[in-house]
VEXPA-797726 format. One record per atom (N, C-alpha, C): x, y, z; atom name; residue number from 1. Coordinates in Angstrom, 3 decimals, padded with zeros to 6 digits. Each point is the difference from the previous one (the first is absolute). Layout:
N
+----------+----------+----------+------+-----+
:       xx :       yy :       zz : atom :   n :
+----------+----------+----------+------+-----+
:        X :        Y :        Z :   CA : NUM :
...
+----------+----------+----------+------+-----+
END
This chain:
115
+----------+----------+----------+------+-----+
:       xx :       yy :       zz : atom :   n :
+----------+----------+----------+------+-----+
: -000.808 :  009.270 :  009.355 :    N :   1 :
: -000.363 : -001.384 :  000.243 :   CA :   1 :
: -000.924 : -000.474 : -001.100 :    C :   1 :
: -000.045 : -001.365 : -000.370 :    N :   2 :
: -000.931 : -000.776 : -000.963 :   CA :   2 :
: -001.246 : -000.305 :  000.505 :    C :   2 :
: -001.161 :  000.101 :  000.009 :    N :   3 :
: -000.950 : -000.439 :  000.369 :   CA :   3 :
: -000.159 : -001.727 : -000.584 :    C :   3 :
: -000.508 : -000.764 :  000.455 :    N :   4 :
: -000.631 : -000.701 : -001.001 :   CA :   4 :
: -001.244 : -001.260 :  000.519 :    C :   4 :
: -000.887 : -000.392 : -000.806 :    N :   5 :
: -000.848 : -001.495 :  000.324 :   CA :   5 :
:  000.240 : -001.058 : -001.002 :    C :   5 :
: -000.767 : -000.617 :  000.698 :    N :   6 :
:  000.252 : -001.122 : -000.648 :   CA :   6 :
: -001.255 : -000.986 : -000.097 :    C :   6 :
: -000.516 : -000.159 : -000.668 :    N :   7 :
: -001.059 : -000.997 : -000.298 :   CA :   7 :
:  000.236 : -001.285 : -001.280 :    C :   7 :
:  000.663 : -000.846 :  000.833 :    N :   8 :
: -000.225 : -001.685 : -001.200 :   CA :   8 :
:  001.552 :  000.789 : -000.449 :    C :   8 :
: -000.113 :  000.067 : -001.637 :    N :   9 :
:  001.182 :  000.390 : -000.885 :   CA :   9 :
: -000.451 :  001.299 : -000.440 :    C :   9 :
: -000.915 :  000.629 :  000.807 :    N :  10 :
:  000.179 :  001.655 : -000.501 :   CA :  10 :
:  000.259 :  000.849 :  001.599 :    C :  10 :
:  001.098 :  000.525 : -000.496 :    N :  11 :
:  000.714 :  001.075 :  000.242 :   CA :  11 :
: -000.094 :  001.285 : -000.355 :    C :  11 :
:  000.295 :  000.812 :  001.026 :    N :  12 :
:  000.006 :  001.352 : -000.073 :   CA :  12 :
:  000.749 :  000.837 :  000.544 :    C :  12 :
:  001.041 :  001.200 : -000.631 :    N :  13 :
:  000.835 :  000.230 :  000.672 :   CA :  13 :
: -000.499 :  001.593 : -000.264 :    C :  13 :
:  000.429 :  000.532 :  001.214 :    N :  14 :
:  000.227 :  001.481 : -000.254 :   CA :  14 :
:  001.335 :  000.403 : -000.109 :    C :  14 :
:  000.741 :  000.703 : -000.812 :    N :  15 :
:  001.364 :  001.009 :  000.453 :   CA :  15 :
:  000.228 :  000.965 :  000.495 :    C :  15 :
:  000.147 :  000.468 :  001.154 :    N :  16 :
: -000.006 :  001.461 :  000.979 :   CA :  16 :
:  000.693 :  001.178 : -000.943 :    C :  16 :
:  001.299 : -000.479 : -000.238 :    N :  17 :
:  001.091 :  000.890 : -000.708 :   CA :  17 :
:  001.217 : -000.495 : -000.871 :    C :  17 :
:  000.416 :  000.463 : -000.223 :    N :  18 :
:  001.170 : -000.600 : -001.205 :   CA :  18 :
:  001.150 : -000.708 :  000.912 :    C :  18 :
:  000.062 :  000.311 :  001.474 :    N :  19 :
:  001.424 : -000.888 :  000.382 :   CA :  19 :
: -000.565 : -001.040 :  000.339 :    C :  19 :
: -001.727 : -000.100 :  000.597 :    N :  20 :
: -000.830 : -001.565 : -000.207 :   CA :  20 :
:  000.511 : -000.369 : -000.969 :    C :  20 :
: -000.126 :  000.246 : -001.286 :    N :  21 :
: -000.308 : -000.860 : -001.279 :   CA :  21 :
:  001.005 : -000.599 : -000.455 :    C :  21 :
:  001.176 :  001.095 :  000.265 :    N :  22 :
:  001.095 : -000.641 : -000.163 :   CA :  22 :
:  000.273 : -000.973 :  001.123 :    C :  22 :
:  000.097 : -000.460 :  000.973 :    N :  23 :
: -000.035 : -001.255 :  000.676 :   CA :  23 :
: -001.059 : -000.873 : -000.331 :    C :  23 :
: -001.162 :  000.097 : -000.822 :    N :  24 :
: -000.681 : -000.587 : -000.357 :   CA :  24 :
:  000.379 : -001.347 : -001.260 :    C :  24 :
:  000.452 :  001.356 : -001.185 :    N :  25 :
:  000.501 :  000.005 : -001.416 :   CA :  25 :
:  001.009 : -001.197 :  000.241 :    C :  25 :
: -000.003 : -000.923 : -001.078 :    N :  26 :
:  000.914 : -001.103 : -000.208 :   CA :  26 :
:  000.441 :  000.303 : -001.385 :    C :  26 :
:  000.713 :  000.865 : -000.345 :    N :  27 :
:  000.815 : -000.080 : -001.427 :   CA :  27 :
:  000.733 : -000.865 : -000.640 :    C :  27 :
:  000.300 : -000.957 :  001.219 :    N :  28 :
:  000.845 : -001.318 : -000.410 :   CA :  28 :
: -000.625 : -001.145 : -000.300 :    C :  28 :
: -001.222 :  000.330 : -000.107 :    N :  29 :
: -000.936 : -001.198 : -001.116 :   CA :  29 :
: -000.163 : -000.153 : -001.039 :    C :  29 :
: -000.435 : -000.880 : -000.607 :    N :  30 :
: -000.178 :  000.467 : -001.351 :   CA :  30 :
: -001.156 :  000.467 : -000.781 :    C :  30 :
: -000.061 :  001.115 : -000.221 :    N :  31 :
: -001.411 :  000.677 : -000.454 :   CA :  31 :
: -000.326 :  001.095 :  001.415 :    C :  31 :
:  000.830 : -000.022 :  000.908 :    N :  32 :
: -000.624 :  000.381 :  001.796 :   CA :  32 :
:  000.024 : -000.178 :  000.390 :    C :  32 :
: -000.891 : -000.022 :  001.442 :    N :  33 :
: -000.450 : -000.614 :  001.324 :   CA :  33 :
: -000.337 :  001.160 :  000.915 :    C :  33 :
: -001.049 : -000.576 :  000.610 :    N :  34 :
: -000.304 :  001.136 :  001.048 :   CA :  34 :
:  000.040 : -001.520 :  001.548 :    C :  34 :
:  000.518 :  000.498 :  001.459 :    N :  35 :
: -000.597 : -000.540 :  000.935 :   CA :  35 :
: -000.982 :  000.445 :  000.271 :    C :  35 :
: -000.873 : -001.398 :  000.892 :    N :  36 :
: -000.865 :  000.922 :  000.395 :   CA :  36 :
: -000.128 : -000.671 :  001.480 :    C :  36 :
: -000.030 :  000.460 :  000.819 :    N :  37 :
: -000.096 :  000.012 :  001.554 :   CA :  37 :
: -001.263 : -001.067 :  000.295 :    C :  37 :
:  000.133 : -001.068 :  000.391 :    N :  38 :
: -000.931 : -000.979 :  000.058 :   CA :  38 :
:  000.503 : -001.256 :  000.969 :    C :  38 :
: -000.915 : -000.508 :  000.926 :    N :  39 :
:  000.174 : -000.749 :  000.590 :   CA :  39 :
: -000.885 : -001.410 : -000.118 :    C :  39 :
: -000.785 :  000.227 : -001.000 :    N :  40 :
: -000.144 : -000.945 : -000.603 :   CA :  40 :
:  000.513 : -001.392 : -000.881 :    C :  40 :
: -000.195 : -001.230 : -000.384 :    N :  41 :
:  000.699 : -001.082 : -000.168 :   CA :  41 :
: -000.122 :  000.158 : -001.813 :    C :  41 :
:  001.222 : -000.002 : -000.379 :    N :  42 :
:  000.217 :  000.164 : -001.477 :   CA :  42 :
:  000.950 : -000.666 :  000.174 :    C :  42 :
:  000.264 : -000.644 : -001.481 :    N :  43 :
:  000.925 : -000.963 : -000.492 :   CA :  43 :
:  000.534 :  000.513 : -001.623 :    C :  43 :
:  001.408 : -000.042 : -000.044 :    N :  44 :
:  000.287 :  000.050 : -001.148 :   CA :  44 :
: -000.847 : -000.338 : -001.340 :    C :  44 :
:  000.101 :  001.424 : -001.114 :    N :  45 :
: -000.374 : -001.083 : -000.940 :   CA :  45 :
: -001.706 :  000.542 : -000.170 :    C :  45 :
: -000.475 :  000.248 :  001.218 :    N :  46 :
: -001.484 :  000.238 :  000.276 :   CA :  46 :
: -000.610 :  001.141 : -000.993 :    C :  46 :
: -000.981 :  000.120 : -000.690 :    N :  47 :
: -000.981 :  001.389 : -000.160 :   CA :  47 :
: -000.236 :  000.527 :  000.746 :    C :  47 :
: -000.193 :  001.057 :  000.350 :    N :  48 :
: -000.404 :  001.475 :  000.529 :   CA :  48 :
: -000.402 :  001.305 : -001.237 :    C :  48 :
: -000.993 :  000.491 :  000.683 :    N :  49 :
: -000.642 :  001.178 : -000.468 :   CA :  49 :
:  000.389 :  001.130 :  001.045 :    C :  49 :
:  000.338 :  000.679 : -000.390 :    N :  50 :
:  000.327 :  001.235 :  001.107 :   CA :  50 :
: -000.821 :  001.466 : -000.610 :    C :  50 :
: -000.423 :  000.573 :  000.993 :    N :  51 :
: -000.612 :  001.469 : -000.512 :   CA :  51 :
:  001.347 :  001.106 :  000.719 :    C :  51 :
:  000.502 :  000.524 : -000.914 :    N :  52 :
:  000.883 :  000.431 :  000.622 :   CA :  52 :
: -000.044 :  001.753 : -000.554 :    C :  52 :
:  000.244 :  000.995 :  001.300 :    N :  53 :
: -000.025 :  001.134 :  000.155 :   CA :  53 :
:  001.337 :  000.720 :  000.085 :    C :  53 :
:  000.316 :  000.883 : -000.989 :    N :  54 :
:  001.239 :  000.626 : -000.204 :   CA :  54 :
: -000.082 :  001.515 :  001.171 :    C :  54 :
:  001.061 :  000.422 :  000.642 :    N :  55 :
:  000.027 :  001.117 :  000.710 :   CA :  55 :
: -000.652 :  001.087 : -001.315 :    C :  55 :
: -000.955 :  000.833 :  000.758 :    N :  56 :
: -000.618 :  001.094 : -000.466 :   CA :  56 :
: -000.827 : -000.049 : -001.176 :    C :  56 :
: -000.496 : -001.688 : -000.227 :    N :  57 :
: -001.077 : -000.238 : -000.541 :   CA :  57 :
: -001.155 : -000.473 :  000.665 :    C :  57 :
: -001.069 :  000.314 : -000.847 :    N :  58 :
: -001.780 : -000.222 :  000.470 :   CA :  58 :
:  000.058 : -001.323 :  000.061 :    C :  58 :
:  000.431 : -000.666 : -001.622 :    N :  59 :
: -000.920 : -001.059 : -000.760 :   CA :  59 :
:  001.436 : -000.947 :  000.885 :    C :  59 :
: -000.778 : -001.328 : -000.285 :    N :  60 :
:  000.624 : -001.446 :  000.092 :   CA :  60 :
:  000.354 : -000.601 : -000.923 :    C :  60 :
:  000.724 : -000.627 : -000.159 :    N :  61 :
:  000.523 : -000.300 : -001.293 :   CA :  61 :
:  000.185 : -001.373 :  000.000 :    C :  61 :
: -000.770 : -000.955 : -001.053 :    N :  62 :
: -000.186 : -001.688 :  000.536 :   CA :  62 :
:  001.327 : -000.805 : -000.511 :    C :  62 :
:  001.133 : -000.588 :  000.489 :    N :  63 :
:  000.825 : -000.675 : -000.238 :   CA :  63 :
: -000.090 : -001.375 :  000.061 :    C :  63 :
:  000.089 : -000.917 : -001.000 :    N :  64 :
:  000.312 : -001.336 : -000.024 :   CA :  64 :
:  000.943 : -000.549 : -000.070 :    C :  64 :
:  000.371 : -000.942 :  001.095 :    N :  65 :
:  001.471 :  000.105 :  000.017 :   CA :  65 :
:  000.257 : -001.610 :  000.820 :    C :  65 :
:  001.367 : -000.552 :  000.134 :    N :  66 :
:  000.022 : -001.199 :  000.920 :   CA :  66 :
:  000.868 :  000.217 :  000.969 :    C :  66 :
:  000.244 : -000.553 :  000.865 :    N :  67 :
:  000.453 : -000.308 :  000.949 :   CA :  67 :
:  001.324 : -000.545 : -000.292 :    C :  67 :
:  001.582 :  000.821 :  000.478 :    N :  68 :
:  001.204 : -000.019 : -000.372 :   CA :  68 :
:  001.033 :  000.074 :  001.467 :    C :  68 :
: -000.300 :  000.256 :  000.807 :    N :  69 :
:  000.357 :  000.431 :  001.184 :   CA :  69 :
: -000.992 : -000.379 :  001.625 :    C :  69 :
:  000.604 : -000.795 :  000.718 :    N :  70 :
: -000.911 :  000.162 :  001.416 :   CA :  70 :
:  001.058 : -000.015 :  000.902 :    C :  70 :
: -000.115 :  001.550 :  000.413 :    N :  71 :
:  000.550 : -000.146 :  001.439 :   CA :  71 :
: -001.371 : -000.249 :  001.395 :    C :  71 :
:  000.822 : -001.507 :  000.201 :    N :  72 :
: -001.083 : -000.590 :  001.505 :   CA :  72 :
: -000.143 :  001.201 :  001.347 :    C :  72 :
: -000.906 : -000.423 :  000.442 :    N :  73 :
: -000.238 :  000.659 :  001.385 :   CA :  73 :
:  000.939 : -000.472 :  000.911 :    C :  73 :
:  000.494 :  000.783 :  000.721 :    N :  74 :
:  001.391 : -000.512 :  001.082 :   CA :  74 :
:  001.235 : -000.195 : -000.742 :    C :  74 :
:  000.074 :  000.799 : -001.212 :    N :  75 :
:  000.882 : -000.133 : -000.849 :   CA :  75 :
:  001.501 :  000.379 :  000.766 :    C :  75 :
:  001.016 : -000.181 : -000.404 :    N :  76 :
:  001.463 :  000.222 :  001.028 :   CA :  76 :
:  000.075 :  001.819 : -000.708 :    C :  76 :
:  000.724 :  000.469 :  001.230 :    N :  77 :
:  000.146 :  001.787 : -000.712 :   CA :  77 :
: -000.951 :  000.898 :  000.298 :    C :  77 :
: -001.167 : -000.870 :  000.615 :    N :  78 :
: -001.178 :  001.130 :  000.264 :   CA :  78 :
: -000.586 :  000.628 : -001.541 :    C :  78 :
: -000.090 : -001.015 : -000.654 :    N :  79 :
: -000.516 :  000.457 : -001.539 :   CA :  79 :
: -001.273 : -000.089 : -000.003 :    C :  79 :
: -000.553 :  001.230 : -000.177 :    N :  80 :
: -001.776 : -000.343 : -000.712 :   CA :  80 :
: -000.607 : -001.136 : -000.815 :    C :  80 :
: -000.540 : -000.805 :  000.770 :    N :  81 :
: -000.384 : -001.150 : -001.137 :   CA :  81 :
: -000.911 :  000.310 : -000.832 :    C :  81 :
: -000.185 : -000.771 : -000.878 :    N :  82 :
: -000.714 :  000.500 : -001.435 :   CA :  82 :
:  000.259 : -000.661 : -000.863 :    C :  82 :
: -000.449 :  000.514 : -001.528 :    N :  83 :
:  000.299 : -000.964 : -001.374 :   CA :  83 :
:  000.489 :  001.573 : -000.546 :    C :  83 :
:  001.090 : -000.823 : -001.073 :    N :  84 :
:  000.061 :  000.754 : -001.143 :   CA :  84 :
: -001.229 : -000.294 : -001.465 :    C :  84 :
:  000.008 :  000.548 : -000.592 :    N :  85 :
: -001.193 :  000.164 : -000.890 :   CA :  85 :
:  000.727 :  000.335 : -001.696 :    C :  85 :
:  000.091 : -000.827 : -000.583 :    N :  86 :
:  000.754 :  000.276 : -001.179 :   CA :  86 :
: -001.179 :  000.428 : -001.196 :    C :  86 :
:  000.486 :  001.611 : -000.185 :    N :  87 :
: -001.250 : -000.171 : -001.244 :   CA :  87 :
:  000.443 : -000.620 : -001.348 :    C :  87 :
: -000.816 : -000.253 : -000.947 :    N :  88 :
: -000.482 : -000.170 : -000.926 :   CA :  88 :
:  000.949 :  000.529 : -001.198 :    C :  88 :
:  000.344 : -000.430 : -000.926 :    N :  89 :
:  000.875 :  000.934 : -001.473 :   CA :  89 :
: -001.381 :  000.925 : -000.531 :    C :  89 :
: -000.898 : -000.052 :  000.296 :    N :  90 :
: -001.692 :  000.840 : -000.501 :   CA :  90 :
:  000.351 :  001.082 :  000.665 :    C :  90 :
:  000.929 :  000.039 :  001.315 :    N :  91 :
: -000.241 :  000.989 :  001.061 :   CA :  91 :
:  000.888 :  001.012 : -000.532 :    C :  91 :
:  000.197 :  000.469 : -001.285 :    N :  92 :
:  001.254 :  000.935 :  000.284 :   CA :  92 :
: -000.548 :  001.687 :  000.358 :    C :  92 :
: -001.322 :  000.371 : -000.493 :    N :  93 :
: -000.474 :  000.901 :  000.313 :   CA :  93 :
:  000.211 :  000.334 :  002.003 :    C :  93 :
:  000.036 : -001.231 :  000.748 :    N :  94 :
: -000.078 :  000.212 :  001.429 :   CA :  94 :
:  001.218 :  000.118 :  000.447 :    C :  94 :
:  001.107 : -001.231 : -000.534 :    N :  95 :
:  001.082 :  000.577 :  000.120 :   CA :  95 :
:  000.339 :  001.552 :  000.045 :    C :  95 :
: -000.185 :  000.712 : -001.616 :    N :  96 :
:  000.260 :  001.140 : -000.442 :   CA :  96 :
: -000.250 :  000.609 :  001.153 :    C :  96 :
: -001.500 :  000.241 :  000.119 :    N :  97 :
: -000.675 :  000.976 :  001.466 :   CA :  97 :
:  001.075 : -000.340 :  001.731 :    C :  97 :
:  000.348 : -001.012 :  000.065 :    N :  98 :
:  000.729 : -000.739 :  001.116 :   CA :  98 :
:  001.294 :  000.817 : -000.016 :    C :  98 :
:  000.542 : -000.540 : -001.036 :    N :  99 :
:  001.446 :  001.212 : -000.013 :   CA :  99 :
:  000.080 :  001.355 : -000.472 :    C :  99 :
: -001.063 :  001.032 : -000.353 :    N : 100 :
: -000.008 :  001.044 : -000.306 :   CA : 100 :
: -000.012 :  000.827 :  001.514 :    C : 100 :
: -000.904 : -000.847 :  000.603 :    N : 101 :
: -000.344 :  000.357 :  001.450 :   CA : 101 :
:  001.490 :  000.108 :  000.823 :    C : 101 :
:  000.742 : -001.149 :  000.075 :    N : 102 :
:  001.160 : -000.540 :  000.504 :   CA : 102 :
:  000.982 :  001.222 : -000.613 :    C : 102 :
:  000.213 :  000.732 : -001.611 :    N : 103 :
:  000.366 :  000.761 :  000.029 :   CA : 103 :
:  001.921 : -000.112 :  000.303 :    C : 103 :
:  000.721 :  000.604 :  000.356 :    N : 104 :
:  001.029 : -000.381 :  000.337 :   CA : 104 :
:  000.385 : -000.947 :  001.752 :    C : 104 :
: -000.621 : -000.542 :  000.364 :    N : 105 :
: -000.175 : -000.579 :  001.076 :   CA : 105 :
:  000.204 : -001.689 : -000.640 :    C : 105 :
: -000.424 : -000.107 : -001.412 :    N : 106 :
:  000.176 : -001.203 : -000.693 :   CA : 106 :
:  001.674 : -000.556 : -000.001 :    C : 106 :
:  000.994 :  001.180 : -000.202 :    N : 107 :
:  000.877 : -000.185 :  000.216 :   CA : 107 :
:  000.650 : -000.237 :  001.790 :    C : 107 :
: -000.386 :  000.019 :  000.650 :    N : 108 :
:  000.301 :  000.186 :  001.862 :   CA : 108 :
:  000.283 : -001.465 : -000.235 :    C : 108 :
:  001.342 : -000.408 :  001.072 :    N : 109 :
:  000.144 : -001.190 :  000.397 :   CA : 109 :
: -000.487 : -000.409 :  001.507 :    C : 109 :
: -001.016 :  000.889 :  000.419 :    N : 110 :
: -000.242 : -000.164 :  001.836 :   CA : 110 :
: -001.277 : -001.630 : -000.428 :    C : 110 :
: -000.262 :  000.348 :  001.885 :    N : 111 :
: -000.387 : -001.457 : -000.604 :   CA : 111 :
: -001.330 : -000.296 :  000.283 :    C : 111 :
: -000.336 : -001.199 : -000.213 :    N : 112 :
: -001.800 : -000.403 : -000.656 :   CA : 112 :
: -000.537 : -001.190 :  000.754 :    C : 112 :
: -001.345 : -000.551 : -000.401 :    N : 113 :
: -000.772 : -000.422 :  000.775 :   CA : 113 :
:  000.867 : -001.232 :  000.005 :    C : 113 :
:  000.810 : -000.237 : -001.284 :    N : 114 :
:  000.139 : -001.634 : -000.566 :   CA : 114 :
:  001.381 :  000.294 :  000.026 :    C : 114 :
:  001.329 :  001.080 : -000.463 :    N : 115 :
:  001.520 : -000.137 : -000.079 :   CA : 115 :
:  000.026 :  000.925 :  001.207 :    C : 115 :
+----------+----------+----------+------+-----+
END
């Protein structure tokens, strides 16, 4: 499971394990995307700061990123509402760490917070 808070436009996510992350992981962005589990009111387009925690790391890792994705609360499907979080072209170092983690799971077609 993802942990996460939320204060204003900073965010914080934890990742439990790699089949989290991969339902997390948005590869079909451009540059990324991470969701992040939030029931808070975001709008396309928006800034966000996220501190975000990779499975079987200490440190947090600060992402700047906007707002690309909102699935609403009471969404149809029983979908976790939340935002997607598009990082940054700066971000490729997090990417890198994001899919090294993901590993061959990057390739899996099962399915995610957002497809």
């Amino acid at each position: 499971m993802a942990d996460h808070e939320e204060r204003g436009s900073l965010l914080s996510l934890t990742v439990a394990d790699e089949n989290v992350l991969y339902a997390t992981y948005m590869p079909f962005v451009r540059h990324g995307g991470l969701f992040v589990p939030t029931t808070g009111h975001h709008e396309l387009g928006d800034e966000v700061f996220l501190l975000l925690r990779l499975p079987d790391a200490q440190e947090r890792i600060p992402v700047a990123g906007r707002v690309v994705w909102v699935t609403p609360a009471h969404a149809r499907n029983g979908r976790l509402p939340g935002i997607g979080v598009q990082l940054s072209a700066d971000d490729d170092l997090v990417r890198s760490r994001i899919e090294a983690c993901l590993g061959p799971l990057l390739e899996s077609d099962g399915p995610t917070h957002t497809m």
